[in-house]
TIVEX-552960 format. One record per residue (C-alpha): x, y, z; residue in three letters; chain. Coordinates in steps of 0.2 Angstrom, whole numbers. Each point is the difference from the previous one (the first is absolute). Example, Ala and Ser with C-alpha at 12.3 -4.5 7.8 and 13.67 -1.06 7.14 Angstrom:
# TIVEX-552960
{r {62 -22 39} 'ala' 'A'}
{r {6 17 -3} 'ser' 'A'}
***
This chain:
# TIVEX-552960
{r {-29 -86 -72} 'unk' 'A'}
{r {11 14 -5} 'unk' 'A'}
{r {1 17 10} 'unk' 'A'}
{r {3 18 -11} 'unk' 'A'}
{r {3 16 8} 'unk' 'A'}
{r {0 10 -14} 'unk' 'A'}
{r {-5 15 9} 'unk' 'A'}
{r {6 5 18} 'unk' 'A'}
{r {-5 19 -3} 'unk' 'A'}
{r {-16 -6 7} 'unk' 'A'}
{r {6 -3 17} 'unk' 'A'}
{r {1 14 11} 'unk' 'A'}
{r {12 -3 15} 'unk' 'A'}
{r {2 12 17} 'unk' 'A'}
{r {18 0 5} 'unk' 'A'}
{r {1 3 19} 'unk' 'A'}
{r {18 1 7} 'unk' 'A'}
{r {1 -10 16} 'unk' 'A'}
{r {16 0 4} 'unk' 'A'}
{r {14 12 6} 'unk' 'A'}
{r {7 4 -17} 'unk' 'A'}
{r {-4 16 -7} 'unk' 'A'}
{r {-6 2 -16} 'unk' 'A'}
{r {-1 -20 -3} 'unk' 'A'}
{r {-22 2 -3} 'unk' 'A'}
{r {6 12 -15} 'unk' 'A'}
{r {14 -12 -6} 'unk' 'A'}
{r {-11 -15 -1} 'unk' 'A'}
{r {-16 13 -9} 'unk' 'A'}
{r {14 4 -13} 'unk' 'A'}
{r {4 -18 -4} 'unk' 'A'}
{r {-15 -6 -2} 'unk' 'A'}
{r {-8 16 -11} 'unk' 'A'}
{r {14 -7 -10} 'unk' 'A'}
{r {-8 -15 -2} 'unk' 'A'}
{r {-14 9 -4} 'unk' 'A'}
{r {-11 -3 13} 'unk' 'A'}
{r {-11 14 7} 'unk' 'A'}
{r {4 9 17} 'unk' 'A'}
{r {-14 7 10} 'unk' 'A'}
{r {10 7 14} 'unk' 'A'}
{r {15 -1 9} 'unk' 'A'}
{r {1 2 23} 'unk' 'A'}
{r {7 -4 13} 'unk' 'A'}
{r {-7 -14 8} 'unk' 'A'}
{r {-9 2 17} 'unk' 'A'}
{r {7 -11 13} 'unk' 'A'}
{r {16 -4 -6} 'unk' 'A'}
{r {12 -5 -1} 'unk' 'A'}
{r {-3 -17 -7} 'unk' 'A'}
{r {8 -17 0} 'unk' 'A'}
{r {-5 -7 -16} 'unk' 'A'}
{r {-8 8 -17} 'unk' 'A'}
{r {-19 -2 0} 'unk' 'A'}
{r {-12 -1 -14} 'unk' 'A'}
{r {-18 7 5} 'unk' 'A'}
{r {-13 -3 -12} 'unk' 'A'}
{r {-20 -2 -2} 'unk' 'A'}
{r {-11 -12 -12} 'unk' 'A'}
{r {2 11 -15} 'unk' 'A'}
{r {19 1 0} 'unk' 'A'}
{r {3 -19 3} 'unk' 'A'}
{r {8 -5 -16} 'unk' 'A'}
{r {10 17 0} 'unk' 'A'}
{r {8 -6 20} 'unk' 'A'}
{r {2 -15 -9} 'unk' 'A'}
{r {13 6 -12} 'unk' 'A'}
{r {8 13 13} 'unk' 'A'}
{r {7 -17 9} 'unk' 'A'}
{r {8 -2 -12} 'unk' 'A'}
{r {8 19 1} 'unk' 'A'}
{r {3 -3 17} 'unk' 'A'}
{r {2 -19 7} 'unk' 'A'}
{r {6 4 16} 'unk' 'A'}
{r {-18 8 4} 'unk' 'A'}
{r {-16 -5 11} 'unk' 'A'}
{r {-17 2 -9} 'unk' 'A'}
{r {-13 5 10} 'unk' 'A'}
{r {-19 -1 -8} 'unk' 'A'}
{r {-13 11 6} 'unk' 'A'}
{r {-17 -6 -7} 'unk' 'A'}
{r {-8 18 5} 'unk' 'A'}
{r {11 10 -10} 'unk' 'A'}
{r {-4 9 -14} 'unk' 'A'}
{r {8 5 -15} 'unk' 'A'}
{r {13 -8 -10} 'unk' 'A'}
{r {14 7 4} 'unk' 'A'}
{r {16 -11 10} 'unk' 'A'}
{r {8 8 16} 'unk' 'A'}
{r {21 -6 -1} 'unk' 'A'}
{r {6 5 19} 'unk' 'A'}
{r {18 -2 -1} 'unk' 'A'}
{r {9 -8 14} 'unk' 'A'}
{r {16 -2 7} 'unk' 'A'}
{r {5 -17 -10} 'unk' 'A'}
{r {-4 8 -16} 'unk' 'A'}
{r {17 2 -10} 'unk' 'A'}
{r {-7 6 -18} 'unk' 'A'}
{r {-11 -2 -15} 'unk' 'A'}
{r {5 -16 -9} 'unk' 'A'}
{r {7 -2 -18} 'unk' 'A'}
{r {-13 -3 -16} 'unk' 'A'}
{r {7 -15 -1} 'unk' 'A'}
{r {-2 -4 20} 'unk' 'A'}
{r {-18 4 0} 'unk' 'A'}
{r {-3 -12 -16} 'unk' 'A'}
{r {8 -14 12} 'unk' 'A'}
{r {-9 5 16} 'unk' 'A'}
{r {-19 -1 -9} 'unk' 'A'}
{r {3 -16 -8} 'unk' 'A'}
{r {7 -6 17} 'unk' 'A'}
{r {-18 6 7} 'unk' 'A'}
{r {-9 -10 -7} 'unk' 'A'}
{r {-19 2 -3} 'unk' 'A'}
{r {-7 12 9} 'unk' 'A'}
{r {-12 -6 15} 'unk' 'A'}
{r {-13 10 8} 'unk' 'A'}
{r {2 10 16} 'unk' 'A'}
{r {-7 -8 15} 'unk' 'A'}
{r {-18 3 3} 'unk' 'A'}
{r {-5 2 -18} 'unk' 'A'}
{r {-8 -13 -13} 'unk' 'A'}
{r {11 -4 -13} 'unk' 'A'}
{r {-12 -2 -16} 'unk' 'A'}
{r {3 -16 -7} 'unk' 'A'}
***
């Protein structure tokens, strides 16, 4: 089975800063606006700072948290089945260090492998 992303423009992303560094939420927004995908907003996250980057998403926007792993490798996905919408919430942490290279995101989603279901869902065979 091959995967083809041929078009991340349809994966909209809210950048929340969680850390200490100013400016970083806006940073990251730019970066990935420059991969073309779409950015819905960009806070500050509540309840920072955080420790690690965290990827927040809902059963439409599986496959699109899917792909920001690979954006962001250092990051904890958390799966809410009630959530509604597609878009991905990225909360940056204090680990995260920067955006990786074209090339570094080509290696990081061949190194994920399939993609597996969240917990409490039922994959369709």
């Amino acid at each position: 089975m091959q995967l083809l992303i041929t078009d991340v423009s349809r994966i909209t992303v809210n950048v929340y800063n969680g850390t200490s560094q100013p400016g970083l939420g806006t940073t990251v927004a730019r970066e990935l606006t420059s991969r073309r995908f779409t950015i819905a907003a960009v806070r500050t996250a509540d309840n920072g700072p955080y420790p690690q980057t965290l990827i927040r998403f809902g059963p439409e926007a599986v496959g699109a948290a899917w792909l920001l792993r690979a954006y962001f490798p250092d990051a904890r996905s958390e799966f809410n089945s009630a959530r509604l919408g597609a878009p991905v919430d990225v909360v940056l942490g204090a680990s995260f260090r920067n955006v990786p290279t074209a090339t570094e995101v080509n290696q990081a989603v061949a190194q994920l492998g399939r993609p597996v279901a969240p917990p409490g869902t039922c994959p369709v065979d």
